[in-house]
Jmol script that loads the backbone (N, CA, C; Angstrom):
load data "model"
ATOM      1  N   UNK A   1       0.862  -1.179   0.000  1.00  0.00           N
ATOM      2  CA  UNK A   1       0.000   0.000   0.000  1.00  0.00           C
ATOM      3  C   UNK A   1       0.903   1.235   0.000  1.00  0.00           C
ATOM      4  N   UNK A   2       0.870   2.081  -0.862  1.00  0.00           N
ATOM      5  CA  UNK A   2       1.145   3.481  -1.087  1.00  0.00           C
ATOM      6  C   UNK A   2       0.293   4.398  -0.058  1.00  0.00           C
ATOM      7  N   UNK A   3       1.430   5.528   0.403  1.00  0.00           N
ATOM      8  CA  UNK A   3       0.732   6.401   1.430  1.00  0.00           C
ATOM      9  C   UNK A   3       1.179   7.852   0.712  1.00  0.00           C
ATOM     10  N   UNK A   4       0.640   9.028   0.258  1.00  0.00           N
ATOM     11  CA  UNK A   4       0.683  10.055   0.252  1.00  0.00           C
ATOM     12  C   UNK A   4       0.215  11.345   1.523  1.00  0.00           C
ATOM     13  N   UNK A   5       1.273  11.934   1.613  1.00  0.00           N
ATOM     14  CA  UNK A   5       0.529  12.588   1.983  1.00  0.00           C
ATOM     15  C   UNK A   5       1.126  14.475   1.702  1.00  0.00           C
ATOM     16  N   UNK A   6      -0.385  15.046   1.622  1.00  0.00           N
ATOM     17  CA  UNK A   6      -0.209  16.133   0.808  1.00  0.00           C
ATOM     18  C   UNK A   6      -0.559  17.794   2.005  1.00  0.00           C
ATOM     19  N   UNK A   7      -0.446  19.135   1.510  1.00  0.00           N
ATOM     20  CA  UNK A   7      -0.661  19.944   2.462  1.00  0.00           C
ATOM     21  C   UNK A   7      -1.402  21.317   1.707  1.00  0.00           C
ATOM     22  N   UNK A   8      -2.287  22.159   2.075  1.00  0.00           N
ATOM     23  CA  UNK A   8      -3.038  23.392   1.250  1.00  0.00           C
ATOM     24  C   UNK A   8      -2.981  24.020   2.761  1.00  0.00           C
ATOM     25  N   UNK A   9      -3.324  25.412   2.653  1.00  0.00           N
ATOM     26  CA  UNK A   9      -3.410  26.262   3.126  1.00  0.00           C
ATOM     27  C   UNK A   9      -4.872  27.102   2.886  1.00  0.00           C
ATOM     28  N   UNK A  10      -5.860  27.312   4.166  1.00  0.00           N
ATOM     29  CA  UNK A  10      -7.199  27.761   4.226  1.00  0.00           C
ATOM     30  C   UNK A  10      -6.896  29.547   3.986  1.00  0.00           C
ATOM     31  N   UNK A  11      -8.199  29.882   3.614  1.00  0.00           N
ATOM     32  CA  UNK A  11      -7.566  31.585   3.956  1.00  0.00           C
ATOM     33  C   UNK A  11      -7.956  31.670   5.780  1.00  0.00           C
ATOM     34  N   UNK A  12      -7.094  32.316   6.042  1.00  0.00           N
ATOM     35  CA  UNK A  12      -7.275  32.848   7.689  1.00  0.00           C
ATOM     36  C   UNK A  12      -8.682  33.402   8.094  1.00  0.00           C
ATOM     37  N   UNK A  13      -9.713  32.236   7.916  1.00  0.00           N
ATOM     38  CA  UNK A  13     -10.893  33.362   8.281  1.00  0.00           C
ATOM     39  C   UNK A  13     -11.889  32.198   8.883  1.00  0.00           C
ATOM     40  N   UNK A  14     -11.690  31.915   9.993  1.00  0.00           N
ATOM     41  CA  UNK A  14     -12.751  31.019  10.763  1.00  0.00           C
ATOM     42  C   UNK A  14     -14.120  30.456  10.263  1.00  0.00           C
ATOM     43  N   UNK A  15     -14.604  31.745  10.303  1.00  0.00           N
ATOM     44  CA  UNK A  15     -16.263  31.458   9.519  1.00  0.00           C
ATOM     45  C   UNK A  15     -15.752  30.683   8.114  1.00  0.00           C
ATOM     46  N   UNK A  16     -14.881  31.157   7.118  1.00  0.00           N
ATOM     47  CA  UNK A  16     -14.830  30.035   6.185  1.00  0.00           C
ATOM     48  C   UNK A  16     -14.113  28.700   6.883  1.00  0.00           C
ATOM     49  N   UNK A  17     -13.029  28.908   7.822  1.00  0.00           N
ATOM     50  CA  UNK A  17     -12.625  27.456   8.065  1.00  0.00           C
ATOM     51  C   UNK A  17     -13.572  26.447   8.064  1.00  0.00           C
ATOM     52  N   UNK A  18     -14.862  27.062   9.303  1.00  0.00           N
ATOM     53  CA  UNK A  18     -15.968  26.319  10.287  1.00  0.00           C
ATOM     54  C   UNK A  18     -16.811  25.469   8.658  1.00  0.00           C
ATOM     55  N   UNK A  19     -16.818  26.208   7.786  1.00  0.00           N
ATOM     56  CA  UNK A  19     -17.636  26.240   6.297  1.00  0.00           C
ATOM     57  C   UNK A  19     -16.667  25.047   5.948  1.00  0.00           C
ATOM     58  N   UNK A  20     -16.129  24.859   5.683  1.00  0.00           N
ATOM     59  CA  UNK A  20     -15.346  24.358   4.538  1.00  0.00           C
ATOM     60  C   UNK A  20     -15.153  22.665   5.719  1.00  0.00           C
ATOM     61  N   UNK A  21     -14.848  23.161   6.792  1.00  0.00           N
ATOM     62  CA  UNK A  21     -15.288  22.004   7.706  1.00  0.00           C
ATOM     63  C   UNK A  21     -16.312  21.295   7.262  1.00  0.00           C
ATOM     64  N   UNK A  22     -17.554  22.115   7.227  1.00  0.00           N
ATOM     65  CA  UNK A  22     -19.037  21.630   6.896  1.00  0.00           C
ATOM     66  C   UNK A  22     -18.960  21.176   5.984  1.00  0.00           C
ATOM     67  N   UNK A  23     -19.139  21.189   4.999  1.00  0.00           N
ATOM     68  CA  UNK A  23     -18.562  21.165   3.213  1.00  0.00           C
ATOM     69  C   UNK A  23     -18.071  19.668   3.454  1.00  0.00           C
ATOM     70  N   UNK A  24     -16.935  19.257   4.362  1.00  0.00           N
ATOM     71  CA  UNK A  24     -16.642  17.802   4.221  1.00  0.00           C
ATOM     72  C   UNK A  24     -17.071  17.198   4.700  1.00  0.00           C
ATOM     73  N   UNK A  25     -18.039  17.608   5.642  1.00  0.00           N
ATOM     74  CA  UNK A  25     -18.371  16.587   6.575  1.00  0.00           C
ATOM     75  C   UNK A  25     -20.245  16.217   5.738  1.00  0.00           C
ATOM     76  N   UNK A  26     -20.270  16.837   4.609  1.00  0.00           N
ATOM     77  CA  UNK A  26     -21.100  16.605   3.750  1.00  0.00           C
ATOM     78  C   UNK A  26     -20.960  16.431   2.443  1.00  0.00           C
ATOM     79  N   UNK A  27     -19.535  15.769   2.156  1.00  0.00           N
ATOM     80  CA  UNK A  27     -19.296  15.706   0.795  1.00  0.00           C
ATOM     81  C   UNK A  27     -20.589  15.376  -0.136  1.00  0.00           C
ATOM     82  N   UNK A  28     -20.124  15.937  -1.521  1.00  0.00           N
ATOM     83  CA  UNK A  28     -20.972  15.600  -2.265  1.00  0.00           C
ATOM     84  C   UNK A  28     -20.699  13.852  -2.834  1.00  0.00           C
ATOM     85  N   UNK A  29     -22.391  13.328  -3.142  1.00  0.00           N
ATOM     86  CA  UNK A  29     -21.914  11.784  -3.340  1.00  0.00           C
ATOM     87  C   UNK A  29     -20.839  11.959  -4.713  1.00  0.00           C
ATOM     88  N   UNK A  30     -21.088  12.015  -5.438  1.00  0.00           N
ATOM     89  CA  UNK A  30     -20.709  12.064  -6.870  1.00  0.00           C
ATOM     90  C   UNK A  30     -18.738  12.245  -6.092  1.00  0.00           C
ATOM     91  N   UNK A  31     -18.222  12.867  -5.685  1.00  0.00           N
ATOM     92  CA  UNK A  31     -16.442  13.409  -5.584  1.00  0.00           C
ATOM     93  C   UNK A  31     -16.105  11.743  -4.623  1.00  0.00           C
ATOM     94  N   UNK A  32     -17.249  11.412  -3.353  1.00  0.00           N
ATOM     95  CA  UNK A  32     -16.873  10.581  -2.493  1.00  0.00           C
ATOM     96  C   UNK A  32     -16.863   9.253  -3.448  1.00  0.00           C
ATOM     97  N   UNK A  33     -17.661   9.236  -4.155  1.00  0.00           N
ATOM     98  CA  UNK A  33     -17.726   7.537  -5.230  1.00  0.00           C
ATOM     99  C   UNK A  33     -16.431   7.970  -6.158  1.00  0.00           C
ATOM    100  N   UNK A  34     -16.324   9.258  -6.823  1.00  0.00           N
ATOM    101  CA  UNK A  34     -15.067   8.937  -7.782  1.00  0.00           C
ATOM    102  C   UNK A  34     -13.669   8.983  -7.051  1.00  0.00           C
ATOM    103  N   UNK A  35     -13.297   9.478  -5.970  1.00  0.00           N
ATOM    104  CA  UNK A  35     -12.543   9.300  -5.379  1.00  0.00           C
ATOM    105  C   UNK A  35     -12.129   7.604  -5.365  1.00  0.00           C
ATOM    106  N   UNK A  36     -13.278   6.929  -4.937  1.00  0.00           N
ATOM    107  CA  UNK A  36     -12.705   5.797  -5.070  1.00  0.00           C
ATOM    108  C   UNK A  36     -12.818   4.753  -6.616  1.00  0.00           C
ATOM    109  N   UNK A  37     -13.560   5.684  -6.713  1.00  0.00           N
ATOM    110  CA  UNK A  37     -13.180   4.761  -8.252  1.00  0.00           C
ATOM    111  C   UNK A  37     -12.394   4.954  -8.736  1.00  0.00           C
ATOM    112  N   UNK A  38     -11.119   5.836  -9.216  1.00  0.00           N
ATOM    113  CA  UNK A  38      -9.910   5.842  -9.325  1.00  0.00           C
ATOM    114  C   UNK A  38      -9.084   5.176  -8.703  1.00  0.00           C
ATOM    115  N   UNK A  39      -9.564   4.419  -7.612  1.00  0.00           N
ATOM    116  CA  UNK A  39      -8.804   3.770  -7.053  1.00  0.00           C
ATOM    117  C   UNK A  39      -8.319   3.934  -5.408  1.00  0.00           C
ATOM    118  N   UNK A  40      -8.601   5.073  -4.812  1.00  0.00           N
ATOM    119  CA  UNK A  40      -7.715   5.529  -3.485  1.00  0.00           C
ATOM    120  C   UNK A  40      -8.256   4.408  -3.010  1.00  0.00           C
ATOM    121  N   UNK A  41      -8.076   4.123  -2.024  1.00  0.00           N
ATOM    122  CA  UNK A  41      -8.806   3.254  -0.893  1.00  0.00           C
ATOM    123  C   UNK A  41      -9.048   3.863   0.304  1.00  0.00           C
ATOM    124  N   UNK A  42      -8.540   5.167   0.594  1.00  0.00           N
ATOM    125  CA  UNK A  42      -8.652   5.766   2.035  1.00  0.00           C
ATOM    126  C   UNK A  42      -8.377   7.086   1.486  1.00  0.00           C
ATOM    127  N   UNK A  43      -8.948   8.163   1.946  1.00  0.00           N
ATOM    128  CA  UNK A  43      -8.333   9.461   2.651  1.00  0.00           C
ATOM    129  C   UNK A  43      -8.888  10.257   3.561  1.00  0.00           C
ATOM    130  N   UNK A  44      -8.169  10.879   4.452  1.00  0.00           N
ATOM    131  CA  UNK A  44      -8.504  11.986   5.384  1.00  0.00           C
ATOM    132  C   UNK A  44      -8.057  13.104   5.794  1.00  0.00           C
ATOM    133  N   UNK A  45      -8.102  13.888   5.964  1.00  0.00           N
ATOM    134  CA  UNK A  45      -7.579  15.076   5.909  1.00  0.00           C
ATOM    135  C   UNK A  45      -7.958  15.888   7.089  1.00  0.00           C
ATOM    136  N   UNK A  46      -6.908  16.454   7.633  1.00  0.00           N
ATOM    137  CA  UNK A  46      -6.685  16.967   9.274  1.00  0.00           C
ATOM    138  C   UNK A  46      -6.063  18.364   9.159  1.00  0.00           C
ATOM    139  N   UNK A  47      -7.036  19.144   9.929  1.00  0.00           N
ATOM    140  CA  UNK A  47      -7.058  20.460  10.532  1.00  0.00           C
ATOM    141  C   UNK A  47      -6.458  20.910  11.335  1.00  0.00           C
ATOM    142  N   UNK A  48      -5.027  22.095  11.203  1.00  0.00           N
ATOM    143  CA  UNK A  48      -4.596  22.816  12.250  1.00  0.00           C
ATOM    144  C   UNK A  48      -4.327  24.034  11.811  1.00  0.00           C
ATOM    145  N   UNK A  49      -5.467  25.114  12.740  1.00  0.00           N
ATOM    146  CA  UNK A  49      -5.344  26.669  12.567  1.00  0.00           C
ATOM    147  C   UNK A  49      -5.956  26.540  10.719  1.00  0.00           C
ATOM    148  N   UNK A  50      -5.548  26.730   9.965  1.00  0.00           N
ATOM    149  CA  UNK A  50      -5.916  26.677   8.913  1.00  0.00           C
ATOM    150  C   UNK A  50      -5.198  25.773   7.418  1.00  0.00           C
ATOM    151  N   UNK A  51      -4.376  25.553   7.966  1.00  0.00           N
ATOM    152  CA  UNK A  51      -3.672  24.056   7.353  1.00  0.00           C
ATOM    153  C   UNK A  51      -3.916  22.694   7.438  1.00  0.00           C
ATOM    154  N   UNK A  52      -4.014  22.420   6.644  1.00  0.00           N
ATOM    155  CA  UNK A  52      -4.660  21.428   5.894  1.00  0.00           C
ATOM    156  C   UNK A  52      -3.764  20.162   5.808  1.00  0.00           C
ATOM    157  N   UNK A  53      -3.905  18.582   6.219  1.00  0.00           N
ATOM    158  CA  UNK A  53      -3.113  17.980   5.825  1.00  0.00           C
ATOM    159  C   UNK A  53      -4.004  16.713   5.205  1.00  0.00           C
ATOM    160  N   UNK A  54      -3.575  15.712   4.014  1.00  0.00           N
ATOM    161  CA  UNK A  54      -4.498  15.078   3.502  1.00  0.00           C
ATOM    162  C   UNK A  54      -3.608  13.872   3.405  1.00  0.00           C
ATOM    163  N   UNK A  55      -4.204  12.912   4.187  1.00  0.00           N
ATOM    164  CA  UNK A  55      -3.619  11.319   3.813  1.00  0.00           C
ATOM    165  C   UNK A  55      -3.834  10.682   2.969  1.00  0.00           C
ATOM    166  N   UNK A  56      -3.721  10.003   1.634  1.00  0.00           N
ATOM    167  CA  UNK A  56      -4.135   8.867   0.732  1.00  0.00           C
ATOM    168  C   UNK A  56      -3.615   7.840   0.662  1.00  0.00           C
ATOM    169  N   UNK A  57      -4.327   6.511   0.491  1.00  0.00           N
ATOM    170  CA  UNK A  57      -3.611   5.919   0.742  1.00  0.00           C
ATOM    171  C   UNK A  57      -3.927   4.916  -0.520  1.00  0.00           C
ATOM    172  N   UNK A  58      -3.288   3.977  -1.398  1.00  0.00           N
ATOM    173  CA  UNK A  58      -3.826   3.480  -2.601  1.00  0.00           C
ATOM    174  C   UNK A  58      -2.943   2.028  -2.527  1.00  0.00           C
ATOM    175  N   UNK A  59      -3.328   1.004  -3.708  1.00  0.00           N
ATOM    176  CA  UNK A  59      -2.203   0.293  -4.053  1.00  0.00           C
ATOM    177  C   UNK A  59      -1.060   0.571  -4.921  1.00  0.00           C
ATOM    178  N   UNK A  60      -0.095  -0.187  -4.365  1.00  0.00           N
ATOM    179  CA  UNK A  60       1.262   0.187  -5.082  1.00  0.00           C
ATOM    180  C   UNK A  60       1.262   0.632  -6.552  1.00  0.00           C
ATOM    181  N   UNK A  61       0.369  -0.400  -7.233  1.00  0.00           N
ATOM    182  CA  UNK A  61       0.489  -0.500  -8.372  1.00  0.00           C
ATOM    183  C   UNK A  61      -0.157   0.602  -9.486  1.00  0.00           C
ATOM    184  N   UNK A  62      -1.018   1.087  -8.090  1.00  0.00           N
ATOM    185  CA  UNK A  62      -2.152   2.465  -9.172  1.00  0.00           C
ATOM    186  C   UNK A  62      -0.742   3.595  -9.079  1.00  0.00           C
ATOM    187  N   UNK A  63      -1.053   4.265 -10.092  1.00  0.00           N
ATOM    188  CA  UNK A  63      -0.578   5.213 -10.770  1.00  0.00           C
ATOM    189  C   UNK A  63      -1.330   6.587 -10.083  1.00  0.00           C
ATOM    190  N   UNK A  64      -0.586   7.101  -9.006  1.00  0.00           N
ATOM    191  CA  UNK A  64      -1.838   8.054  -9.041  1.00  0.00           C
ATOM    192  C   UNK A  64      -1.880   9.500  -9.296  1.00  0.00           C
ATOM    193  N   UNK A  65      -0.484   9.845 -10.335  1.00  0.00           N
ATOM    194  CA  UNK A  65      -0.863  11.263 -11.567  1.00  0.00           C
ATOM    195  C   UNK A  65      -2.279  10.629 -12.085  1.00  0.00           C
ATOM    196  N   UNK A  66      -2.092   9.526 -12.672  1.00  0.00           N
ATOM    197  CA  UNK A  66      -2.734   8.963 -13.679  1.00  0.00           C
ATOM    198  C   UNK A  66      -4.193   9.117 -13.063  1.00  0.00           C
ATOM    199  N   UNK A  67      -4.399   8.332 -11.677  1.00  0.00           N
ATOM    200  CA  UNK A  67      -5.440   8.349 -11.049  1.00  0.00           C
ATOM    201  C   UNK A  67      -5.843   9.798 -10.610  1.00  0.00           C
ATOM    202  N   UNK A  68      -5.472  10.804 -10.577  1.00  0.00           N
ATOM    203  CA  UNK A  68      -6.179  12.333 -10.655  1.00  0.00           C
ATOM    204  C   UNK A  68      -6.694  12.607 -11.199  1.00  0.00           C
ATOM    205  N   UNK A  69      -5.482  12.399 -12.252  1.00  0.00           N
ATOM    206  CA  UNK A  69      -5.934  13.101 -13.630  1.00  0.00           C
ATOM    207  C   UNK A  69      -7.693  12.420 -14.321  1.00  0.00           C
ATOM    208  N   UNK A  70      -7.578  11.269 -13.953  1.00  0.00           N
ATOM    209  CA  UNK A  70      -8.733  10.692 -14.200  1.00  0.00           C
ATOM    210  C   UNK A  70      -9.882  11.588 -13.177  1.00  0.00           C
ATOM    211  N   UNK A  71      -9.830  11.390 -12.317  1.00  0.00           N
ATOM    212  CA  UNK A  71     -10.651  12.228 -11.381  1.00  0.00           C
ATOM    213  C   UNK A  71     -11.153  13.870 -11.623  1.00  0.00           C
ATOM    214  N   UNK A  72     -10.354  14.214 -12.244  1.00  0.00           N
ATOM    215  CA  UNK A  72     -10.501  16.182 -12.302  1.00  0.00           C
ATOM    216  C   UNK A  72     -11.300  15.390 -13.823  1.00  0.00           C
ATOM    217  N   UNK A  73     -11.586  14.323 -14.702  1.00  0.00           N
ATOM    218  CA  UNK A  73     -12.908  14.443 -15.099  1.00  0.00           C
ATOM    219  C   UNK A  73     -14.024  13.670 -15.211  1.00  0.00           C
ATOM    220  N   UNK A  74     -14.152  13.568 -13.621  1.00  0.00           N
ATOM    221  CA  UNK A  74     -15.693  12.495 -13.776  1.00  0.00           C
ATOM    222  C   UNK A  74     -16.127  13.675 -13.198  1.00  0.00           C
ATOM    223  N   UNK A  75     -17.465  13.224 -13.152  1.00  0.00           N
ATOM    224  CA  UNK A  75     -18.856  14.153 -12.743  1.00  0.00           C
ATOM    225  C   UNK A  75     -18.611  15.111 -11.663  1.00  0.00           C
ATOM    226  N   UNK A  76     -19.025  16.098 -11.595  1.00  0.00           N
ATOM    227  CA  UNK A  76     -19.234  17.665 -10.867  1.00  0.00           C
ATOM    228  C   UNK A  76     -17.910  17.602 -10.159  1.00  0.00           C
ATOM    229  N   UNK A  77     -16.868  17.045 -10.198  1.00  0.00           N
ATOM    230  CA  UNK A  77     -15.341  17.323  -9.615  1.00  0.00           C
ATOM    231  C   UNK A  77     -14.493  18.801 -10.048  1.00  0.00           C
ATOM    232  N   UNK A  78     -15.020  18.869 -11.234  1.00  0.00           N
ATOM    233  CA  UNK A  78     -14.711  20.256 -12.090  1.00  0.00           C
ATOM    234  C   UNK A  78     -15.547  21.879 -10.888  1.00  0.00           C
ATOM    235  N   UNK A  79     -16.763  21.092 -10.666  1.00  0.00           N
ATOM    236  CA  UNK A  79     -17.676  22.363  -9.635  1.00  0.00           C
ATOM    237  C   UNK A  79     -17.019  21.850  -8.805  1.00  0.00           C
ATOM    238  N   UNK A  80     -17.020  21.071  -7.727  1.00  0.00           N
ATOM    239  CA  UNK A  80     -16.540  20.890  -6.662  1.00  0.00           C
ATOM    240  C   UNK A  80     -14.970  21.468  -6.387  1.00  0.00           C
ATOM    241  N   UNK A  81     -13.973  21.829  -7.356  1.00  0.00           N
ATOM    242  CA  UNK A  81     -12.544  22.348  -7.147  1.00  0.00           C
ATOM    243  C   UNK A  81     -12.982  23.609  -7.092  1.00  0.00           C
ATOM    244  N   UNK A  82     -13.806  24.255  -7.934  1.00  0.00           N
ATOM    245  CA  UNK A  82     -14.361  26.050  -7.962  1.00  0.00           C
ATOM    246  C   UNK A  82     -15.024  25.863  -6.879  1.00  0.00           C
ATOM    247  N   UNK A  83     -16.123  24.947  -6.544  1.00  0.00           N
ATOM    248  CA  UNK A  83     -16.820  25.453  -5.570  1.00  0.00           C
ATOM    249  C   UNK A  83     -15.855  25.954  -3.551  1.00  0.00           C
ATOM    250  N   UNK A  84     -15.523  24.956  -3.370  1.00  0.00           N
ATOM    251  CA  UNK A  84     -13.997  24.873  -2.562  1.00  0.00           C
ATOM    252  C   UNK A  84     -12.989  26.126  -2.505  1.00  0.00           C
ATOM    253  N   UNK A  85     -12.546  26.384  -3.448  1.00  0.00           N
ATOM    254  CA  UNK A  85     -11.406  27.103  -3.679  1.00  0.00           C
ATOM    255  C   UNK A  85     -12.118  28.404  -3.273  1.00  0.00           C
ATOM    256  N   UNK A  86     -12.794  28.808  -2.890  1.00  0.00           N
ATOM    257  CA  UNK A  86     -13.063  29.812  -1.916  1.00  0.00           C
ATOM    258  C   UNK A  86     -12.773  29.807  -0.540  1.00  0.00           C
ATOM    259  N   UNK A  87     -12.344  29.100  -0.063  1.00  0.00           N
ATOM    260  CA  UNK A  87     -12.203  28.672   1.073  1.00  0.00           C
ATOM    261  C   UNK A  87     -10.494  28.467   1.083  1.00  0.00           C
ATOM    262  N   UNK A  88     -10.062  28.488  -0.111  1.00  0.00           N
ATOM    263  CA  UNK A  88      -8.043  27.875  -0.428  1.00  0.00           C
ATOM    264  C   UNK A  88      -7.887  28.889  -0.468  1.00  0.00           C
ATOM    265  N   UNK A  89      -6.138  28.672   0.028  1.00  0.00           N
ATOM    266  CA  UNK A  89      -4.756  30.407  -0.358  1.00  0.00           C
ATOM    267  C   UNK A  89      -4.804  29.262  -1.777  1.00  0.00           C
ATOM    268  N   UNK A  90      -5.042  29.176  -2.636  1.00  0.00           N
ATOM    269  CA  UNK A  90      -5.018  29.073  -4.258  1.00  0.00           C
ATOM    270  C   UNK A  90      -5.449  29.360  -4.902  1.00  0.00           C
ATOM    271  N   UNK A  91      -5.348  29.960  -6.500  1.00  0.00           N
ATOM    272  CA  UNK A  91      -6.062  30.269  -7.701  1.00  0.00           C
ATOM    273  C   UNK A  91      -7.497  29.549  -7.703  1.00  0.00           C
ATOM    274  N   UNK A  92      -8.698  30.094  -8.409  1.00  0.00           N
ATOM    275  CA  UNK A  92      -9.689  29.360  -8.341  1.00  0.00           C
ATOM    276  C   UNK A  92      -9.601  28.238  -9.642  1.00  0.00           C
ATOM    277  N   UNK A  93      -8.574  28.636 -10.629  1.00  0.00           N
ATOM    278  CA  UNK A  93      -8.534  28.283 -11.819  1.00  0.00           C
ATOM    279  C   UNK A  93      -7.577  26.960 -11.397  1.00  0.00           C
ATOM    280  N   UNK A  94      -7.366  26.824 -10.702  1.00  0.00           N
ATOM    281  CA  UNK A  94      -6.112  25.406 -10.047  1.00  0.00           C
ATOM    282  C   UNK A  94      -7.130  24.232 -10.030  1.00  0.00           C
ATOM    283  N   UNK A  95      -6.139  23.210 -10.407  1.00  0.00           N
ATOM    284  CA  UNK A  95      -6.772  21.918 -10.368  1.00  0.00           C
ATOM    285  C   UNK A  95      -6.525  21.177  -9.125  1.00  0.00           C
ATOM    286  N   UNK A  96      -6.785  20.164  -8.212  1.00  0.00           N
ATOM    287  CA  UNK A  96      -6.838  20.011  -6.974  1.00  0.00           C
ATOM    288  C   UNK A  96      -5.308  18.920  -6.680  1.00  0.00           C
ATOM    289  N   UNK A  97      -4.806  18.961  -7.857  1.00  0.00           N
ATOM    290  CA  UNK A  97      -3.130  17.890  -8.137  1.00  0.00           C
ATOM    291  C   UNK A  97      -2.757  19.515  -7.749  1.00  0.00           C
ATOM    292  N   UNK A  98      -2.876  20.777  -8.659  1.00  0.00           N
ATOM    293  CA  UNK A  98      -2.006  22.005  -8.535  1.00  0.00           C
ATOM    294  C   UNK A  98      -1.987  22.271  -6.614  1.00  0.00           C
ATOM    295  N   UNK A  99      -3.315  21.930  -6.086  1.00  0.00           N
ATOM    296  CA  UNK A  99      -3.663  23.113  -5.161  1.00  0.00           C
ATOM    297  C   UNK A  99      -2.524  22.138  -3.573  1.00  0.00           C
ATOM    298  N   UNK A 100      -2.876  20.941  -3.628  1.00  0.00           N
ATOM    299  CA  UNK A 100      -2.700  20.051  -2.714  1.00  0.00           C
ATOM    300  C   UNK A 100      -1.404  20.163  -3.360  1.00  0.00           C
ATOM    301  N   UNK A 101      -0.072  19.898  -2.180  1.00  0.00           N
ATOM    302  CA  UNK A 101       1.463  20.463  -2.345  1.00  0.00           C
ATOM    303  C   UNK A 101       1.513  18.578  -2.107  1.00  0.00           C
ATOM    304  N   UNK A 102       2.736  18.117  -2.452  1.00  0.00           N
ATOM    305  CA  UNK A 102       3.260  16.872  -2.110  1.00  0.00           C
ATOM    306  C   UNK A 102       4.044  16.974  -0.608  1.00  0.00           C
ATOM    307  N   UNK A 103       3.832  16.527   0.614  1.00  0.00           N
ATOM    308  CA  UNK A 103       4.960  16.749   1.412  1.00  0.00           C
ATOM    309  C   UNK A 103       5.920  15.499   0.974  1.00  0.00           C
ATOM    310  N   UNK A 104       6.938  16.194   1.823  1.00  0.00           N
ATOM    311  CA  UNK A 104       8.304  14.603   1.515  1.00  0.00           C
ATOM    312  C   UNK A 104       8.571  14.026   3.578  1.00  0.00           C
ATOM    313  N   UNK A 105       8.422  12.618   3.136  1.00  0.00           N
ATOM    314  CA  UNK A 105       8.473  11.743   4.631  1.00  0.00           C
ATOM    315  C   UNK A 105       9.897  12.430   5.074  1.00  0.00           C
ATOM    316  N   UNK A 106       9.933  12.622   6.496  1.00  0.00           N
ATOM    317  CA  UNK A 106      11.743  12.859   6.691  1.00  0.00           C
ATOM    318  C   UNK A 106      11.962  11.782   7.656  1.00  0.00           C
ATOM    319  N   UNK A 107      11.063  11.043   8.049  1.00  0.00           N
ATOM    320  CA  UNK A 107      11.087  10.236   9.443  1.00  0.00           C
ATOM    321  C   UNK A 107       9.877   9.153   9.260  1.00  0.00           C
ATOM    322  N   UNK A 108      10.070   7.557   9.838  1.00  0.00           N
ATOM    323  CA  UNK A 108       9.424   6.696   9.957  1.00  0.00           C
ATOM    324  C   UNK A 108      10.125   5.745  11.028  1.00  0.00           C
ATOM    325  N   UNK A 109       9.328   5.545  11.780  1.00  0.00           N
ATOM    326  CA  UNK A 109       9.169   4.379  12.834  1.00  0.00           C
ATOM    327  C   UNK A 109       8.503   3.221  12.267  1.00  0.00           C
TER     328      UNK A 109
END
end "model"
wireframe off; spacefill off
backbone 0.3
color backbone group
């Protein structure tokens, strides 16, 4: 199993944090089914102050440029990056591979 994990930045403004909180904790069905139909098998994503951190986790063998890229075009994923990105320090015009940064592991137990 492959583990990513990635980092975005909220704008500094509570009332949108508290929002954008909401927002996931009601995903839309359509992003939660293609998410995994590309393949992920897991993700979650954790809140501090306004930073953002997102776990994925997939098999070795998926490809997952490949598996994004597939994703930015199934159904309403295209609204769902605009709809969001009000709530991101990113362009609204960014795709969600642009917006989400790669971190690099420095440490494992």
């Amino acid at each position: 199993m492959q583990r990513l994990v990635k980092t975005l930045s909220l704008k500094d403004d509570q009332s949108l944090i508290d929002e954008y909180c909401d927002v996931h904790r009601n995903i839309w069905p359509e992003i939660r089914s293609g998410i995994k139909e590309v393949g992920v098998t897991a993700m979650d994503i954790y809140l501090l102050g306004n930073n953002l951190v997102m776990i994925i986790e997939a098999p070795d063998d998926l490809d997952l440029e490949s598996a994004f890229n597939r994703l930015a075009t199934m159904p309403r994923q295209q609204e769902w990056e605009e709809y969001v990105a009000r709530f991101q320090n990113c362009g609204k015009e960014e795709s969600s591979a642009e917006k989400w940064k790669l971190m690099s592991k420095i440490f494992e137990l």
